[in-house]
C-alpha positions in Angstrom: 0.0 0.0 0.0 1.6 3.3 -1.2 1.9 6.1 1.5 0.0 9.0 1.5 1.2 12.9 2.3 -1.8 14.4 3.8 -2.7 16.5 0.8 -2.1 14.2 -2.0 -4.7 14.0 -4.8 -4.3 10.2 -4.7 -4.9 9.8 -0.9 -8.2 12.0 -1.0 -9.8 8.8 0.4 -10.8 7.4 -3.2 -12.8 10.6 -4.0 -10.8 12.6 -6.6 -11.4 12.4 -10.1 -15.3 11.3 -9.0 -16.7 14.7 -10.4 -15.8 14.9 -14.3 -15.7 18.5 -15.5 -18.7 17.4 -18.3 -20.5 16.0 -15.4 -20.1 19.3 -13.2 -21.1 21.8 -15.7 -24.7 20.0 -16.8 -25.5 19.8 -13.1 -25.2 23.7 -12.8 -26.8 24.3 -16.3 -29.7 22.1 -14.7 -29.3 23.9 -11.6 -29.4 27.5 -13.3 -32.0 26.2 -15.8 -34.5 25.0 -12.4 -34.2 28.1 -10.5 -34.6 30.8 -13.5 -37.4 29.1 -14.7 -39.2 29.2 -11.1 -38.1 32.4 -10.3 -39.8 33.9 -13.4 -42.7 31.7 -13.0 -43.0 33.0 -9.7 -43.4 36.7 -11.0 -46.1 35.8 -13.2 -48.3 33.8 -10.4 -50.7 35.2 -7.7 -49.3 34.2 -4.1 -51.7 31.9 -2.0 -52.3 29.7 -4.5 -51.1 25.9 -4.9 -48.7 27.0 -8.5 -47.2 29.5 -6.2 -46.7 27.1 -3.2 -45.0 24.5 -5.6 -43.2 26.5 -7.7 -42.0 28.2 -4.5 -40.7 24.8 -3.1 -39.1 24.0 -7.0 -37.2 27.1 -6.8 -36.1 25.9 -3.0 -35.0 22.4 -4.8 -33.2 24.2 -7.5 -31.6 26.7 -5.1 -30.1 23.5 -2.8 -29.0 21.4 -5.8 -27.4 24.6 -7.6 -25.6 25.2 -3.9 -24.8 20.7 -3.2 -23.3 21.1 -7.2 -21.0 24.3 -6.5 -20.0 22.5 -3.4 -19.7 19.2 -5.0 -17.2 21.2 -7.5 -15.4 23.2 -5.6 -14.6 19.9 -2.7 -13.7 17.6 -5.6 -12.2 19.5 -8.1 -9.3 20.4 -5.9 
């Protein structure tokens, strides 16, 4: 078993090289894509009702996965 300095990109516990750049960079376009088309389906709907409510919680999912994929790239792409 090879030894290991403590900042090595080949003793990163197995996770380096998990996150291909191709892979990264559709998961923001999707993430971008998600929370600009809630956001301006949220200007065009009346609040109270159930569109708003679930487009509200869509642009909550899309604002979480946009913020997991920036910290998924910036983590692993070290």
């Amino acid at each position: 078993m090879p030894r290991c300095r403590a900042r090595s990109r080949s003793c990163a516990g197995g996770l380096s090289g998990v996150l291909s750049p191709e892979i990264g960079r559709y998961a923001f376009r999707w993430a971008i894509f998600i929370v600009l088309v809630a956001a301006g389906l949220l200007v065009t709907l009346s609040p109270g009702t159930p569109e708003f409510a679930v487009t509200l919680l869509t642009l909550l999912i899309g604002v979480l996965f946009l913020g997991a994929t920036i910290a998924a790239i910036r983590l692993l792409g070290r």
